[in-house]
KESERO-326910 format. One record per residue (C-alpha): residue number from 1; residue in one letter; z, y, x. Coordinates in Angstrom, 2 decimals. Layout:
r num: NUM, residu: A, c3: Z, c2: Y, c1: X
...
END
This chain:
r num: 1, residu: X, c3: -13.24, c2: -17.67, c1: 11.84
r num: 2, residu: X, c3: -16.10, c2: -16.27, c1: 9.43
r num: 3, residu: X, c3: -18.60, c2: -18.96, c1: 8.13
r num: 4, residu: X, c3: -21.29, c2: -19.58, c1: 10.45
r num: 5, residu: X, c3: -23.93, c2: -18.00, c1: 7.89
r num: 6, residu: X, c3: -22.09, c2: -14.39, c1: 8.12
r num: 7, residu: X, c3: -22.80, c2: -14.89, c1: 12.38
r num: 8, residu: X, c3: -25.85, c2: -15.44, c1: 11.53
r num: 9, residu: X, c3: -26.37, c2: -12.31, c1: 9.21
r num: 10, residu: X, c3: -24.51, c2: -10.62, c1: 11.71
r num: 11, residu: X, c3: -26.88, c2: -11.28, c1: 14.48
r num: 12, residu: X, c3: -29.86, c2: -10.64, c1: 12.07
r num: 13, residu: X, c3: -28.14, c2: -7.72, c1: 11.17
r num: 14, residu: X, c3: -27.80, c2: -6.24, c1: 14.58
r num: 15, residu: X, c3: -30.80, c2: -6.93, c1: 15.71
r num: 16, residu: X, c3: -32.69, c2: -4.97, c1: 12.69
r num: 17, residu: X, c3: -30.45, c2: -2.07, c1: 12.89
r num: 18, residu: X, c3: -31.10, c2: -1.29, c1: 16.64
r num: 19, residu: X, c3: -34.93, c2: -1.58, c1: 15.63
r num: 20, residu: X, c3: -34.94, c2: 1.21, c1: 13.38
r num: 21, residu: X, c3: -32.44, c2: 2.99, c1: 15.44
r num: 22, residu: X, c3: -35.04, c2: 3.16, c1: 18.53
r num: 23, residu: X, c3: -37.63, c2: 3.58, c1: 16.36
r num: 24, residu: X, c3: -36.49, c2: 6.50, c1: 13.79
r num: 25, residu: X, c3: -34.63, c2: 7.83, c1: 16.75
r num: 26, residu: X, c3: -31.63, c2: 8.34, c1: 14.83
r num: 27, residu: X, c3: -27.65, c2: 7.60, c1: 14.78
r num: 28, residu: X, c3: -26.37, c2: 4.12, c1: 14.24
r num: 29, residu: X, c3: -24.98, c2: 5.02, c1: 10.50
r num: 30, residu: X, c3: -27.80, c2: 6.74, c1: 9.83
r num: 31, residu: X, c3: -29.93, c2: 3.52, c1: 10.97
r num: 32, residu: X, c3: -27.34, c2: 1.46, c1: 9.25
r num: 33, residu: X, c3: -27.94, c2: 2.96, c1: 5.62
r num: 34, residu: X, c3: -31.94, c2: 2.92, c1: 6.09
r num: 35, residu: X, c3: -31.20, c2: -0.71, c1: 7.03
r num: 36, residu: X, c3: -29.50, c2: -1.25, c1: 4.14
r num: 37, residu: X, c3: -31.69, c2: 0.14, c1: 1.96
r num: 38, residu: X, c3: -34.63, c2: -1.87, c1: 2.59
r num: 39, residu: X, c3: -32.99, c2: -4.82, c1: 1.99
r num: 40, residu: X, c3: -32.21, c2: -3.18, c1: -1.55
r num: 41, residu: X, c3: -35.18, c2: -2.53, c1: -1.95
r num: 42, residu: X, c3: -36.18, c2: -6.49, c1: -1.56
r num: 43, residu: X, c3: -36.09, c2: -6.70, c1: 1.74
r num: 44, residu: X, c3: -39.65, c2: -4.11, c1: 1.74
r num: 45, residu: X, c3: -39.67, c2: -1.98, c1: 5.50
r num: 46, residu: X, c3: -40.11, c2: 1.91, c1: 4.29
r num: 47, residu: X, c3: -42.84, c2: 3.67, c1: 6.14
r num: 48, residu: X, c3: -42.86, c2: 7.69, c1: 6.75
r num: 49, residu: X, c3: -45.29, c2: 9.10, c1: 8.55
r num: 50, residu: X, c3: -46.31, c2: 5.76, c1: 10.66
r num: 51, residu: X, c3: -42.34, c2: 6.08, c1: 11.67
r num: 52, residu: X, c3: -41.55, c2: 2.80, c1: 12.18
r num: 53, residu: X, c3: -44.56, c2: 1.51, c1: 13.76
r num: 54, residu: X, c3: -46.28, c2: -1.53, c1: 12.90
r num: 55, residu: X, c3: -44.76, c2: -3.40, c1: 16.02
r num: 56, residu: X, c3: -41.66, c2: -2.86, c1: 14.90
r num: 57, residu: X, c3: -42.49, c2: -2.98, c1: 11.09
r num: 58, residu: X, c3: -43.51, c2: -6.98, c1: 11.78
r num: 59, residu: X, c3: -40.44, c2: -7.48, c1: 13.77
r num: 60, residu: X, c3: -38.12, c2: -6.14, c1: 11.05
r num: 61, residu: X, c3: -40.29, c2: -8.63, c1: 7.86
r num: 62, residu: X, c3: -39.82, c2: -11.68, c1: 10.57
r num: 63, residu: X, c3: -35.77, c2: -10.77, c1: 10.67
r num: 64, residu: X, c3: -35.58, c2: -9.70, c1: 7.03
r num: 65, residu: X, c3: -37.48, c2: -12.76, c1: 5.64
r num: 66, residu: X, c3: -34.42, c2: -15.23, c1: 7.91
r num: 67, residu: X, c3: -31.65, c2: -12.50, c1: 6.36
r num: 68, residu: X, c3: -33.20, c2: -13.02, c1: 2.58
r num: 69, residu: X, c3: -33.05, c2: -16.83, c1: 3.07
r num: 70, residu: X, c3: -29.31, c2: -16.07, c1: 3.66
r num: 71, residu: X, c3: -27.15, c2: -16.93, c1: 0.68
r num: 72, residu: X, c3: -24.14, c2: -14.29, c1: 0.53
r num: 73, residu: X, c3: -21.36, c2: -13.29, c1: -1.97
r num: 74, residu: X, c3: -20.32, c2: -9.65, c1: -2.83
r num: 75, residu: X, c3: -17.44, c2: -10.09, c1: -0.97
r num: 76, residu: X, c3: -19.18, c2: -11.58, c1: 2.12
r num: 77, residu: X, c3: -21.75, c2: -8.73, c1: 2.12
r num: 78, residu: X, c3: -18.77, c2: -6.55, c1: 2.42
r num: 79, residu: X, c3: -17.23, c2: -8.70, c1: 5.20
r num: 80, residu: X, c3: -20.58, c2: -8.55, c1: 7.41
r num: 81, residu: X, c3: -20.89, c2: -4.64, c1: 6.21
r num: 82, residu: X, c3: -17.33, c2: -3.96, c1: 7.89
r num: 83, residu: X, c3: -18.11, c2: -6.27, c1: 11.26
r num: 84, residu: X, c3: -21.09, c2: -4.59, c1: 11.56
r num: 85, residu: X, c3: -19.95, c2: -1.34, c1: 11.28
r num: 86, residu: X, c3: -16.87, c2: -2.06, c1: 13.55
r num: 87, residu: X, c3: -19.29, c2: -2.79, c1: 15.90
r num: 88, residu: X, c3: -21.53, c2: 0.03, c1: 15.73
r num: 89, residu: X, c3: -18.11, c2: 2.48, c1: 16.00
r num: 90, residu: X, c3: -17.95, c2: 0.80, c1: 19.60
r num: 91, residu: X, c3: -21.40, c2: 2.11, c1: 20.36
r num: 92, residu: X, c3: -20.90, c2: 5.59, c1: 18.64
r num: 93, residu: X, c3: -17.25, c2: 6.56, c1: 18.14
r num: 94, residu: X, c3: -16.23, c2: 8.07, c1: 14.71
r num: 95, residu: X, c3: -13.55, c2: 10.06, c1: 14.62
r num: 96, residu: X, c3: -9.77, c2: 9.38, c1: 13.17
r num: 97, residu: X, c3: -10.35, c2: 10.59, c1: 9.77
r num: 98, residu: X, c3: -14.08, c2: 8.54, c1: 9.84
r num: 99, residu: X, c3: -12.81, c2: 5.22, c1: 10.64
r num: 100, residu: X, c3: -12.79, c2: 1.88, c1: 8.45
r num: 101, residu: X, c3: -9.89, c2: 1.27, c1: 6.18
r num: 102, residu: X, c3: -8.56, c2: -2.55, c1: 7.93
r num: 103, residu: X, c3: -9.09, c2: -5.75, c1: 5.66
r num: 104, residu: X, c3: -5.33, c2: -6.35, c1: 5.99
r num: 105, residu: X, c3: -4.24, c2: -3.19, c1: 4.42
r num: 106, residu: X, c3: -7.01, c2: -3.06, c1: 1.66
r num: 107, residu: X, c3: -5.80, c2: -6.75, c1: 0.57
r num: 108, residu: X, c3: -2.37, c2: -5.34, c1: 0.20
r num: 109, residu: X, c3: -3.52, c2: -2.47, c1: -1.78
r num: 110, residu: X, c3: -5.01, c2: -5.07, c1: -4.29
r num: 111, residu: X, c3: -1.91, c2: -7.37, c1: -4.11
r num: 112, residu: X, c3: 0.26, c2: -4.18, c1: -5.27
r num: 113, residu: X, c3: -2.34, c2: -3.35, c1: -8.10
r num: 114, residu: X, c3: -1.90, c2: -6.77, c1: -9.27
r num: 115, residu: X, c3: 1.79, c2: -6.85, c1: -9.54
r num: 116, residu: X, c3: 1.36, c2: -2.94, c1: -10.86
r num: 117, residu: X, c3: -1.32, c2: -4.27, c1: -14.00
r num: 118, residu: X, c3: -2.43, c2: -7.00, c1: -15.72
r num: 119, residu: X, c3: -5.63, c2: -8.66, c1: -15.40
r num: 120, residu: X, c3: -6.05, c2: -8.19, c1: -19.09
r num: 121, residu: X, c3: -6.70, c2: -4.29, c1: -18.86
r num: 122, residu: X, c3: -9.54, c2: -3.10, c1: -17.60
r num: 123, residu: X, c3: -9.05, c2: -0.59, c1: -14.85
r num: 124, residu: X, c3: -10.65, c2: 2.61, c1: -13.63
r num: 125, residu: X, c3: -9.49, c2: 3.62, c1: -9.82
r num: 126, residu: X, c3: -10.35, c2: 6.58, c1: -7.61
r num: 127, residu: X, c3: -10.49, c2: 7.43, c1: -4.04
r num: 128, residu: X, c3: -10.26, c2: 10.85, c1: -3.21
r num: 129, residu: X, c3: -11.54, c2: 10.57, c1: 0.14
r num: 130, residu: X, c3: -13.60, c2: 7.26, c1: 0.06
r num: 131, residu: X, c3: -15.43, c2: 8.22, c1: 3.45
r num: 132, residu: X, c3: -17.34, c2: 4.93, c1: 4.39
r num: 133, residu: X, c3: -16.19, c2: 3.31, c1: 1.18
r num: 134, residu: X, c3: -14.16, c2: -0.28, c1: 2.98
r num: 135, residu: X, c3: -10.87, c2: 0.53, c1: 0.97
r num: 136, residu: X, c3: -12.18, c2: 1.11, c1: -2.47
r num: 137, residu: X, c3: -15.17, c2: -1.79, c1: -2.23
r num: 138, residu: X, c3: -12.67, c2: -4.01, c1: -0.71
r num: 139, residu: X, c3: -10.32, c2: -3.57, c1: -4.20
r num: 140, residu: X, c3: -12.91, c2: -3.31, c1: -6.62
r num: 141, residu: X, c3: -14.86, c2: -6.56, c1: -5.58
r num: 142, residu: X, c3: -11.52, c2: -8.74, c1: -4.96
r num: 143, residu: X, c3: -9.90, c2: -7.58, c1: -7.96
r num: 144, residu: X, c3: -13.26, c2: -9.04, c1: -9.38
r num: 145, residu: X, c3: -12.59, c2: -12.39, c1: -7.67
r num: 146, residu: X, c3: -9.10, c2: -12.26, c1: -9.37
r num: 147, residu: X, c3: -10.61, c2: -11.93, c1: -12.80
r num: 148, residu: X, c3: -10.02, c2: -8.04, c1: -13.28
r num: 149, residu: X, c3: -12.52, c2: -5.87, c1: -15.10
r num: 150, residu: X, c3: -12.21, c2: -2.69, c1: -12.27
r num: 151, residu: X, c3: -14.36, c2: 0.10, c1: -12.03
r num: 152, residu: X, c3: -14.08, c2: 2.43, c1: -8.89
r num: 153, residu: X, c3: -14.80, c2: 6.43, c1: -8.81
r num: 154, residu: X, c3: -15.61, c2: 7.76, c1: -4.82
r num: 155, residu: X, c3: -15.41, c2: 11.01, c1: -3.88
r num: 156, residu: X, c3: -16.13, c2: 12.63, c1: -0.42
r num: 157, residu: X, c3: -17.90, c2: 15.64, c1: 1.32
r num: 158, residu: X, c3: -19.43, c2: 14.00, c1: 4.29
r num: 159, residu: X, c3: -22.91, c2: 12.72, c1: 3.16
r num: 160, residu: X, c3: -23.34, c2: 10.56, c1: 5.89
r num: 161, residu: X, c3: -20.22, c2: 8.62, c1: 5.19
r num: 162, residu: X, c3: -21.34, c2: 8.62, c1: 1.78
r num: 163, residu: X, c3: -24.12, c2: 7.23, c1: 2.17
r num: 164, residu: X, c3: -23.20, c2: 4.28, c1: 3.87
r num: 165, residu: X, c3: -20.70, c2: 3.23, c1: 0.83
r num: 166, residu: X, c3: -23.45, c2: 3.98, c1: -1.00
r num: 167, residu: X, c3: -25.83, c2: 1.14, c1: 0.53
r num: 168, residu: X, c3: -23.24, c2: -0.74, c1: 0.73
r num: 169, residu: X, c3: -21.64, c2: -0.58, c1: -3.22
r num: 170, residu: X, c3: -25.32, c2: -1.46, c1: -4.68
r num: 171, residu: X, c3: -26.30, c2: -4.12, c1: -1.99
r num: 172, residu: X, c3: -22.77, c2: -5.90, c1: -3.16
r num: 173, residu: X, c3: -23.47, c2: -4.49, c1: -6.79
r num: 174, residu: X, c3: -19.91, c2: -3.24, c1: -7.37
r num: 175, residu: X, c3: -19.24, c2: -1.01, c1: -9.76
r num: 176, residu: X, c3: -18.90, c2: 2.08, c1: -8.03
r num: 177, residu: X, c3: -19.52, c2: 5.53, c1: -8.92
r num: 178, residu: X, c3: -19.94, c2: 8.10, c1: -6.24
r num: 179, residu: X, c3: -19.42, c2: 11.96, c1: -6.50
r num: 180, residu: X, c3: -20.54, c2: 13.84, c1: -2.74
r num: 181, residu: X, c3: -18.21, c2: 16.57, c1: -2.64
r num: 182, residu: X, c3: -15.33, c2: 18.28, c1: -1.60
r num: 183, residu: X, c3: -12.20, c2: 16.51, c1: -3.14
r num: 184, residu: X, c3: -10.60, c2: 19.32, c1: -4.25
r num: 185, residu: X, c3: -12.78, c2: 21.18, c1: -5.99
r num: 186, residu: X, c3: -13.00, c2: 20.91, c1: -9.59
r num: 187, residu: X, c3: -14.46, c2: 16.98, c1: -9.95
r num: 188, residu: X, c3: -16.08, c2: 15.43, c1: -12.90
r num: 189, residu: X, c3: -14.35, c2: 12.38, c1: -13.31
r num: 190, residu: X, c3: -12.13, c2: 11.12, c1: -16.29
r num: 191, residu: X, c3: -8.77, c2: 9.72, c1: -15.83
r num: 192, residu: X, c3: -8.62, c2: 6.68, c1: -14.17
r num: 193, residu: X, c3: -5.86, c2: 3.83, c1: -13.88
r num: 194, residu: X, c3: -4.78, c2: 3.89, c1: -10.61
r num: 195, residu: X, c3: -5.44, c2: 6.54, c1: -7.77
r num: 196, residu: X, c3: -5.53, c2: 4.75, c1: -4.05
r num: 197, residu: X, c3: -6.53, c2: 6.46, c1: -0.65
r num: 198, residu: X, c3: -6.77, c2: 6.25, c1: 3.08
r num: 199, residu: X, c3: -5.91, c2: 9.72, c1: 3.22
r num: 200, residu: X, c3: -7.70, c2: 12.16, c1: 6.15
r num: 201, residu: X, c3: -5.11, c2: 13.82, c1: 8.25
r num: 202, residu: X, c3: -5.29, c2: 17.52, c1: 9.17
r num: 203, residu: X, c3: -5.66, c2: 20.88, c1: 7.38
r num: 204, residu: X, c3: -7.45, c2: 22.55, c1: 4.89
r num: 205, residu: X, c3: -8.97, c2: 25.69, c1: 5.78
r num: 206, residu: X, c3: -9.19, c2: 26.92, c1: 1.98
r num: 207, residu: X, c3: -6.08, c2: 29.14, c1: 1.47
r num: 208, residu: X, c3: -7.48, c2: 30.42, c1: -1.56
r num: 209, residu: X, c3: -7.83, c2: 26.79, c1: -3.34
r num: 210, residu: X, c3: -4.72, c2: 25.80, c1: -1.69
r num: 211, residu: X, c3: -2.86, c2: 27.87, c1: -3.74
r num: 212, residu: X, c3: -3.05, c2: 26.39, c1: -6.89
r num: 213, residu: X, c3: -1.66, c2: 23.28, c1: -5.34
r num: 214, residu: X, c3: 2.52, c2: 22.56, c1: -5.72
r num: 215, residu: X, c3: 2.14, c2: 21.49, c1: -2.35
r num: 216, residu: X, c3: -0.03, c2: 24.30, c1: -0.34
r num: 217, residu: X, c3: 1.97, c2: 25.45, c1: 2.86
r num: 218, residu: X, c3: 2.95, c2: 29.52, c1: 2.18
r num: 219, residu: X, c3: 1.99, c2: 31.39, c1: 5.25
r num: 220, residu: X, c3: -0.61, c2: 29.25, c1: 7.19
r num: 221, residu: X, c3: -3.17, c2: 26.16, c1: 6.13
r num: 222, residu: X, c3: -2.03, c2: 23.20, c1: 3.92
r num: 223, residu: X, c3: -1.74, c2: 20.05, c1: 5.14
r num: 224, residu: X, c3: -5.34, c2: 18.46, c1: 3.59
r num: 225, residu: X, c3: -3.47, c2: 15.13, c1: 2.99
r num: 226, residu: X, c3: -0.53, c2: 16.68, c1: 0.42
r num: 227, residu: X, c3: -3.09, c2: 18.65, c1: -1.05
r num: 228, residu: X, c3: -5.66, c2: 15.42, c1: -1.77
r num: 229, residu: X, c3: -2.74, c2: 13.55, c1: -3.27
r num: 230, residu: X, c3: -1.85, c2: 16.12, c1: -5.66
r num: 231, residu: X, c3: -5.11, c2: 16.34, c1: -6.46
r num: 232, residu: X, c3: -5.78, c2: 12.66, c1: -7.20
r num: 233, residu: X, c3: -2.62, c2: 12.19, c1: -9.24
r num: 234, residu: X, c3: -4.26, c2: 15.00, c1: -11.47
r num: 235, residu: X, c3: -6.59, c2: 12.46, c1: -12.38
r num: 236, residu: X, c3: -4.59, c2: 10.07, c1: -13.16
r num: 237, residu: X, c3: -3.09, c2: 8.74, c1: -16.69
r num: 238, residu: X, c3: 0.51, c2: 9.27, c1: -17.65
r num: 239, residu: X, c3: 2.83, c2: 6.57, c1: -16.27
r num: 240, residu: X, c3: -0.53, c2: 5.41, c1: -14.31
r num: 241, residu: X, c3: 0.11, c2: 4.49, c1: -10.08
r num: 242, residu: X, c3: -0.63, c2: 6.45, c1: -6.61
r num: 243, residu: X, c3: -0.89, c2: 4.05, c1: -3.78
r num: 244, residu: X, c3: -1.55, c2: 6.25, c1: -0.45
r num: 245, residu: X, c3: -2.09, c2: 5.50, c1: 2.96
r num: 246, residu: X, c3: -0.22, c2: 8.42, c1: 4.95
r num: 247, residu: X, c3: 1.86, c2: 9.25, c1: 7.98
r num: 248, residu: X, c3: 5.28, c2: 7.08, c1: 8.05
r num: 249, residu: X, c3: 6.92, c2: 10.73, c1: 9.33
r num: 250, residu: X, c3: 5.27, c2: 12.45, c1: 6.13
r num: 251, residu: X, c3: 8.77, c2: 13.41, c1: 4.52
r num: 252, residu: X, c3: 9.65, c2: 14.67, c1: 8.04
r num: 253, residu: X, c3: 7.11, c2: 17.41, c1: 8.92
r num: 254, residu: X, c3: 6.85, c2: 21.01, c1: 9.18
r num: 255, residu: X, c3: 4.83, c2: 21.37, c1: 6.04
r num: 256, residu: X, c3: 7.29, c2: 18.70, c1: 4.17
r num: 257, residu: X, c3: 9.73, c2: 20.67, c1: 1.73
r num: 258, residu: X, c3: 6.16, c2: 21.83, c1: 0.15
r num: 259, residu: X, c3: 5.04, c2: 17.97, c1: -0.16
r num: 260, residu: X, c3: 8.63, c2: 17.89, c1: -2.11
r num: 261, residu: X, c3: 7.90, c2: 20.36, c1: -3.92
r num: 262, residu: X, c3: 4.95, c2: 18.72, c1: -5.65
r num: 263, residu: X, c3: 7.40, c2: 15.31, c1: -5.45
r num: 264, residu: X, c3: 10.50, c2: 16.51, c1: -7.63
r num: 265, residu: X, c3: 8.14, c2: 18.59, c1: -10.07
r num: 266, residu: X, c3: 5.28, c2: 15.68, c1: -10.86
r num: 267, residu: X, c3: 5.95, c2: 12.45, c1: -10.20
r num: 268, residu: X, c3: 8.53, c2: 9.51, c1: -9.41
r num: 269, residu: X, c3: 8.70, c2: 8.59, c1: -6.05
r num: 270, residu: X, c3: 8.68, c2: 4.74, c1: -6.55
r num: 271, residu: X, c3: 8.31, c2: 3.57, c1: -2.95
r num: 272, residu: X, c3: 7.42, c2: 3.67, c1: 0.97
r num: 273, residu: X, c3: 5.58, c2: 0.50, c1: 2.44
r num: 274, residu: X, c3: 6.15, c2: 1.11, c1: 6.64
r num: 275, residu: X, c3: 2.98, c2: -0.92, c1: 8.10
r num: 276, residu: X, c3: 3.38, c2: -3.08, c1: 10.85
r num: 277, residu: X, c3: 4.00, c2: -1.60, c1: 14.05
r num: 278, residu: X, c3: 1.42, c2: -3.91, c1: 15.61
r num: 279, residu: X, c3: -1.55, c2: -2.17, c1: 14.18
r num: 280, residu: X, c3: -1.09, c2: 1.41, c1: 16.09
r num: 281, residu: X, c3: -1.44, c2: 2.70, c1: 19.33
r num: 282, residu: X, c3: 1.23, c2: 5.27, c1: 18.95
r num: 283, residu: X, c3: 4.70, c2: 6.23, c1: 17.30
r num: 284, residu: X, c3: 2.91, c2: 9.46, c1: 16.13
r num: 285, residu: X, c3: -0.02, c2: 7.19, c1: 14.42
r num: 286, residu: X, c3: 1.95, c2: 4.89, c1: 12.82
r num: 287, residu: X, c3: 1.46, c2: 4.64, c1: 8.89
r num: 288, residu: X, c3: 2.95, c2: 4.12, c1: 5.12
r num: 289, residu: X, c3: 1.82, c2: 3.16, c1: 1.51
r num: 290, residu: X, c3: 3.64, c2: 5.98, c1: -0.32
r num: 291, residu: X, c3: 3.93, c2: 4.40, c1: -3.80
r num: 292, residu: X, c3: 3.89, c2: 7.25, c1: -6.66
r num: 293, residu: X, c3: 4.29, c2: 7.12, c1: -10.86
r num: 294, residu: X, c3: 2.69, c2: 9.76, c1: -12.71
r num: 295, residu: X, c3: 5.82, c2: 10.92, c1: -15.24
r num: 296, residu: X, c3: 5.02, c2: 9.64, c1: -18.86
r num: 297, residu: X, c3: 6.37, c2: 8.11, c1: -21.69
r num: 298, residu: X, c3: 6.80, c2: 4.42, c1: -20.04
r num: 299, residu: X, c3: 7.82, c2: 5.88, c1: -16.85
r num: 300, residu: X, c3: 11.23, c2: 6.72, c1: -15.23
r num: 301, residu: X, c3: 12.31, c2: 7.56, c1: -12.02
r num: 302, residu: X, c3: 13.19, c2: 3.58, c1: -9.74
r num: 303, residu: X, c3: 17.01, c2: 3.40, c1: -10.23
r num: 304, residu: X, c3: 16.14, c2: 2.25, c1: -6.06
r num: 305, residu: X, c3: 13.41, c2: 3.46, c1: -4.57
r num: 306, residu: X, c3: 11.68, c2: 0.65, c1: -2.95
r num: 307, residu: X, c3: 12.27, c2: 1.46, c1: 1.47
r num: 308, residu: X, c3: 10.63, c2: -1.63, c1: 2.88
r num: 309, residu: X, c3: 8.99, c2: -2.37, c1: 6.03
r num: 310, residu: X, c3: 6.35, c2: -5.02, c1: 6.98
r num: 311, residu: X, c3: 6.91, c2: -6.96, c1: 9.62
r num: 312, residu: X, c3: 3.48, c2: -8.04, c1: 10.45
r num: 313, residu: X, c3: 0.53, c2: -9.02, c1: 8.31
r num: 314, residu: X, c3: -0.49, c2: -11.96, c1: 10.81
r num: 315, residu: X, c3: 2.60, c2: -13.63, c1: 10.45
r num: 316, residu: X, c3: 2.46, c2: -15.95, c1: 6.98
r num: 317, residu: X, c3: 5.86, c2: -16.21, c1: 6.56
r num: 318, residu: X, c3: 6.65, c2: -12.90, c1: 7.11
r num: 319, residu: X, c3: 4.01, c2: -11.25, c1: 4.49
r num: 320, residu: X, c3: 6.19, c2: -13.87, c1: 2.04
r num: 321, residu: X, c3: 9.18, c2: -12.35, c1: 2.50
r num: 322, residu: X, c3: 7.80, c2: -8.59, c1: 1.60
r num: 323, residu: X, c3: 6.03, c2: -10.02, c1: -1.46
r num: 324, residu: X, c3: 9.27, c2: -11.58, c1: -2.78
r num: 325, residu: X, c3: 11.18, c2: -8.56, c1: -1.97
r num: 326, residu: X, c3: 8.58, c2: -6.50, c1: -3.71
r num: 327, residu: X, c3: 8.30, c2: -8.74, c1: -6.94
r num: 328, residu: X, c3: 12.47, c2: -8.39, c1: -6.84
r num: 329, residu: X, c3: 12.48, c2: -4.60, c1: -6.63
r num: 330, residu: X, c3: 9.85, c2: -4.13, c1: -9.31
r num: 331, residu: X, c3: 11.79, c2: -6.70, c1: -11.67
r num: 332, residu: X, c3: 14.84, c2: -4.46, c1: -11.62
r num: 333, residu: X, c3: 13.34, c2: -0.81, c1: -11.15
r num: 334, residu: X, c3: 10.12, c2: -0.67, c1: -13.23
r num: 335, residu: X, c3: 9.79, c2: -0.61, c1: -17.22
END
């Protein structure tokens, strides 16, 4: 159950976004980020060209002025961000590659970057593919919470998804730095920590660019996803961690002995994380953490590679169980 003051923001929430939605005319993100920004900007309504009108200009200070009154943390702006946006998917469907990275799995990516570092290094950690942002803010602010200084580095090429982890990284105040661009072009960021992604499934059209990859396909498109991992792991430090969200079958496909490839010559293979069956609709969409090292002077291949598969991430006792097998693997297979 969320407090009762995030249903309230909800509803508040809601109510101000489908205002400005009638009013500019406009899709639900794109209503979501203008919402979002005029709370930024103090809760002010921005006027363009009498767009919205002064009805609806009142009606959005009487439900901003009951939304200001409403005391939230970073990480329960992000919480209300998510439920609102879950809701507005209902209304206007995104597709696969566009949807919100789950609380459940983002709290595991931060419980595996805890037992990865210690709170006593400051870390820098990039998202290839950041889309609407969930995964990265959702690590950033609750590695915060746990008393880690964490910076995070977003990259995408959809604007519009952009955007909306834009509004949503400075209304939380996270420490976020965006880049709006195609991930695998040549990117502007320094090496970070830790590289983590809900990776977008498909192709790459880019033959050209492909080919400088370890893992492009040789006769027909790449697989986008290999191609975004290499990629991100370029960016990486020596010895530093890849945590990936990708197809459980990934070792198994067409395009696979190229993802090898890039596997054997790079980096360790430390680890696959099999997600609970209960959160997909299909065999075919069911999905791993692939768990990667960076080769370096602290680093050496996991005598055993870590094979483990959650059995649900409702069930308590269960989620137990995978954390002590995980804390035993990494006592015997990690320097």
């Amino acid at each position: 159950m969320f407090p009762e003051k995030i249903e309230k923001a909800f509803g508040l929430m809601e109510q101000s976004i489908q205002l400005l939605k009638r009013s500019l005319d406009t899709s639900f993100l794109d209503a979501y980020t203008e919402n979002g920004e005029n709370i930024i900007d103090n809760y002010q309504v921005r006027v363009l060209d009498g767009v919205p009108d002064e009805q609806t200009v009142q009606k959005l200070k009487t439900i901003y002025q009951q939304l200001k009154a409403i005391e939230l943390e970073p990480e329960e702006i992000r919480r209300l961000s998510q439920l609102i946006l879950l809701k507005g998917n209902k209304i206007e469907s995104l597709q696969a590659n566009h949807q919100l990275t789950p609380d459940s799995i983002g709290f595991l990516f931060v419980y595996l970057i805890e037992q990865l570092y210690s709170s006593e290094q400051s870390l820098k950690i990039l998202d290839i593919a950041t889309g609407m942002g969930n995964l990265l803010l959702t690590i950033i602010l609750n590695l915060n919470i746990a008393n880690y200084s964490a910076q995070g580095f977003g990259v995408d090429i959809d604007d519009t998804l952009l955007s909306v982890s834009a509004t949503n990284n400075e209304w939380t105040k996270a420490a976020i730095q965006l880049f709006h661009q195609d991930g695998l072009q040549d990117l502007l960021v320094d090496p970070v920590d830790v590289a983590v992604s809900d990776l977008p499934i498909g192709y790459y059209p880019n033959d050209e660019k492909a080919k400088e990859f370890d893992s492009a396909a040789e006769e027909e498109h790449s697989y986008a996803h290999h191609l975004l991992m290499e990629q991100a792991m370029k960016f990486v430090k020596p010895d530093g961690y890849g945590l990936f969200l990708i197809p459980t079958n990934i070792l198994e496909t067409e395009q696979s002995s190229f993802f090898k490839n890039w596997l054997q010559k790079n980096v360790y293979l430390q680890g696959m994380i099999q997600l609970p069956d209960e959160l997909f609709k299909s065999v075919q969409s069911r999905k791993s953490i692939l768990f990667v090292q960076n080769k370096g002077e602290h680093s050496e291949q996991a005598k055993e590679v870590l094979v483990a598969k959650l059995g649900s991430l409702k069930d308590p006792a269960k989620i137990t169980q995978f954390f002590q097998q995980f804390e035993a693997w990494k006592s015997s297979n990690l320097k």
